[in-house]
N, C-alpha and C positions, 0 to 999 in steps of 0.2 A: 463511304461518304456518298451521297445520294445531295443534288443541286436540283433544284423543280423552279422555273421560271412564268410566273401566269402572267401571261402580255393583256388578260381582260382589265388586270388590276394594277400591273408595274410594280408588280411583289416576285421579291425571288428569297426561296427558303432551302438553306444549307442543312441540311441533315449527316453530324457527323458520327450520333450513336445511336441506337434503337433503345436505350434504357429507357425509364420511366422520367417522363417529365417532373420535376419535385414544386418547380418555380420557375416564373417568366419575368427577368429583369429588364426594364426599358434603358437601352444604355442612349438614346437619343431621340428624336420625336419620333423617327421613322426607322429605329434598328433595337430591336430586342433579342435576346437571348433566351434560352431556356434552358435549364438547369439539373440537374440528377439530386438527390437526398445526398451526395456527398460534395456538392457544390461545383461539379466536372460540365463543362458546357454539351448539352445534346444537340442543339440546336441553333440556328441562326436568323431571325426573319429581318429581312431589309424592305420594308413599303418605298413605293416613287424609286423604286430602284432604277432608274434610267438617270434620275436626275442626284438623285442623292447620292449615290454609289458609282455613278459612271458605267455605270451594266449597258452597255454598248454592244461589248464583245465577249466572249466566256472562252477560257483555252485552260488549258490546265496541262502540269508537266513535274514529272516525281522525279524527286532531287536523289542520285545514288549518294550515301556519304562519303564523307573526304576522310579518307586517314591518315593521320600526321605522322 
């Protein structure tokens, strides 16, 4: 997963696969998706991300799983 943050524009773009983009869904005025030929999400763009999303801070932290 690859996060790219451009402070010229207040866009930040989640990159979670390298496949081929197939389609780009607007799921809100300012957050689109992009999509694979099998409907699997590759991508993520959020515009105004400061204000839309709360992108203030960026941390990140992998969950081990839990076995019952």
């Amino acid at each position: 997963m690859k996060v790219k943050y451009f402070s010229d524009t207040d866009t930040a773009h989640v990159e979670f696969t390298d496949r081929e983009v197939h389609e780009t869904k607007e799921i809100s005025e300012n957050i689109y998706i992009d999509i694979d030929g099998k409907g699997n999400i590759v991508s993520m763009t959020i515009e105004h991300a400061k204000d839309s999303a709360g992108l203030w801070e960026f941390s990140y932290q992998e969950m081990s799983r839990q076995t019952a």
